[in-house]
C-alpha positions in Angstrom: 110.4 97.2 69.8 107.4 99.8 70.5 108.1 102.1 73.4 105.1 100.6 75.5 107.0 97.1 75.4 109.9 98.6 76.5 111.5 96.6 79.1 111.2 98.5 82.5 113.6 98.1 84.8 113.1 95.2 87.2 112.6 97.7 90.6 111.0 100.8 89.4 108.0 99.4 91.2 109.7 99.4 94.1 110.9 103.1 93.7 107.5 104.1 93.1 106.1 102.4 96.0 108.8 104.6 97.7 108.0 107.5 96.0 104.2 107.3 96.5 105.1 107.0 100.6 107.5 109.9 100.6 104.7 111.7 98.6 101.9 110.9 101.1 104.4 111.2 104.1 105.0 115.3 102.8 108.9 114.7 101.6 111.8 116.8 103.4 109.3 119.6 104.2 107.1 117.3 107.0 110.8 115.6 107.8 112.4 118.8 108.7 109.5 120.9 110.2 108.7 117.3 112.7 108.6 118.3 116.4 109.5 114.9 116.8 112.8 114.9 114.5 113.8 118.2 116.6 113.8 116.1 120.1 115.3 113.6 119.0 117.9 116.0 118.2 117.9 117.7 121.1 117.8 114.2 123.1 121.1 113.0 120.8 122.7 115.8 122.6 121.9 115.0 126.0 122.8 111.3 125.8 126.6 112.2 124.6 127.9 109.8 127.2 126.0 106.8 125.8 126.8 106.9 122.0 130.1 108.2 122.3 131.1 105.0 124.2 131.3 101.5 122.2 128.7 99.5 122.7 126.0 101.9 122.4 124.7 99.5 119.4 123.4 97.3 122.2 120.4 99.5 123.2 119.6 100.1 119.7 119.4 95.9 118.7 117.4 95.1 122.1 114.7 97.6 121.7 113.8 98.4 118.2 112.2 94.9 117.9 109.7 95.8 120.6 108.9 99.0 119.3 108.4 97.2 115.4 105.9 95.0 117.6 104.1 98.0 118.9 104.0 99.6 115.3 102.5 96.6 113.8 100.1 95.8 116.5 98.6 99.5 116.2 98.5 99.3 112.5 96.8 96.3 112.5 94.1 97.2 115.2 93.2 100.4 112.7 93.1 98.3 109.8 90.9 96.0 111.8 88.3 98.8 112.4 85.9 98.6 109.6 81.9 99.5 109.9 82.0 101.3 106.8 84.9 103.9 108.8 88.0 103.1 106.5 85.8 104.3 103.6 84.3 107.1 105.6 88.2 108.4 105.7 89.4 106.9 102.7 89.7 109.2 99.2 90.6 112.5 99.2 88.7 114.9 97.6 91.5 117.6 96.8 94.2 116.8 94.4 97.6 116.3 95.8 96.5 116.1 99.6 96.2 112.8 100.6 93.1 111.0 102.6 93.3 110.9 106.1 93.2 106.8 105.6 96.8 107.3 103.9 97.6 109.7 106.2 97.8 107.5 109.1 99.3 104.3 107.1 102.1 106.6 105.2 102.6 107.6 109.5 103.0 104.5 110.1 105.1 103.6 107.2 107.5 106.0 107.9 107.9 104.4 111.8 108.6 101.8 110.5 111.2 102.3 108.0 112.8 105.1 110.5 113.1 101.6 113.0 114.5 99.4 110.4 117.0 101.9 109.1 118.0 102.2 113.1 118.5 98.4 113.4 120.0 98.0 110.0 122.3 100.7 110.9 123.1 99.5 114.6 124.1 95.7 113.5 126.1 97.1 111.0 128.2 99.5 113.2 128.4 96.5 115.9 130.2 93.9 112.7 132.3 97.2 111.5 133.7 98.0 114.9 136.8 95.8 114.3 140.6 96.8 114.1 142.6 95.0 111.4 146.3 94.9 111.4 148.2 96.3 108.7 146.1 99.6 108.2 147.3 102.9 107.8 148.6 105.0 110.8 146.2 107.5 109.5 143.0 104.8 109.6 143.7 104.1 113.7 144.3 107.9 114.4 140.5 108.8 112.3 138.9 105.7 114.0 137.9 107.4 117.0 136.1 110.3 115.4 134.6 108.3 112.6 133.2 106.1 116.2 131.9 108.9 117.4 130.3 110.6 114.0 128.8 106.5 113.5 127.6 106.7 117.3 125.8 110.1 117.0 123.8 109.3 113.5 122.9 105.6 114.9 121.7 107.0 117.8 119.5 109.7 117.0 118.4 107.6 114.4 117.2 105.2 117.5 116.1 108.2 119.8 114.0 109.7 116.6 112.3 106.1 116.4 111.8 106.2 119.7 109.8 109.7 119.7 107.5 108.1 116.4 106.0 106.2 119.0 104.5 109.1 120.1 103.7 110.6 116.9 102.1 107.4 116.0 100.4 107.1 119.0 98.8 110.7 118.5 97.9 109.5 115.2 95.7 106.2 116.7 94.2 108.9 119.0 93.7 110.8 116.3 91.4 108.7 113.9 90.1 106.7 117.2 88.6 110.4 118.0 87.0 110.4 114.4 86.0 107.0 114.7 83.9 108.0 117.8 82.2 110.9 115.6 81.7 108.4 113.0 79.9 105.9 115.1 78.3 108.8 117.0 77.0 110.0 113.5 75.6 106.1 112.6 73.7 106.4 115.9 72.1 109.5 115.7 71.1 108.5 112.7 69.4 104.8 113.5 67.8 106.6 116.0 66.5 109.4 113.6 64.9 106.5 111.6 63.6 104.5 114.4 61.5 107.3 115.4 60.5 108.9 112.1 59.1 105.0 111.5 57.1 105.2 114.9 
């Protein structure tokens, strides 16, 4: 069998849809130098009381599907903006920096995957917080700090999704900001030809 009928595997276009999002998002560089990522942080601190306590899961499992609303709705009310604007910011003309079109979706993208690893995360520490007869002494004595190391990561996980909604909200206010140029731009221009035909 030729090499270009090689069998691929069956989710490597998956991992490359991944890939291309993680590229276009800026990788572990944009992750770790986020203002956002750093108050979520700091706010994991400050709530101590909350996830340190069982039932902190609760929060997370009510509110995340709001916010995924939200997300949604803003993505698809930029999407819905057209007039010739998505083109306008579409296509980048360096190599290796993306467009600020898939600047704003990989944004979004990464919203909503931060919420969805936040809920995954939550409903699974809410069907794992269970105690099972017959375990080692050593499991019951460990279970309190692995509670609280599984409270702290779910949590900041939620407070860090929480804080996105800001960063994607800067980022509608962003393009909407271009958008006005943009349709500023078309006007000035009509109005350029309307009196050059006069």
């Amino acid at each position: 069998m030729s090499a270009s009928k090689k069998k691929s595997h069956p989710y490597a276009a998956t991992f490359k849809l991944w890939r291309g999002y993680w590229s276009t998002y800026g990788g572990a560089n944009a992750l770790l130098k986020s203002l956002y990522l750093l108050v979520a942080v700091i706010l994991t601190g400050l709530n101590y009381f909350t996830w340190s306590s069982n039932g902190w899961w609760e929060i997370v499992i009510t509110t995340i599907p709001t916010l995924l609303g939200f997300t949604l709705a803003g993505l698809a009310v930029f999407l819905s903006m057209d007039s010739g604007f998505s083109k306008f910011i579409a296509g980048s003309n360096k190599k290796h920096i993306p467009s600020p079109f898939m600047g704003l979706v990989s944004s979004f993208a990464h919203f909503i995957i931060i919420q969805v690893i936040a809920f995954v995360y939550a409903i699974t520490a809410k069907s794992l917080y269970v105690t099972v007869a017959g375990l080692p002494e050593w499991y019951y004595r460990a279970l309190p700090t692995l509670n609280m190391i599984s409270g702290a990561i779910g949590y900041f996980l939620f407070l860090y999704a929480i804080m996105l909604v800001l960063g994607a909200t800067f980022a509608i206010f962003r393009i909407s900001t271009w958008y006005e140029m943009f349709i500023s731009a078309l006007k000035e221009k009509e109005r350029s030809e309307t009196d050059s035909t006069q």
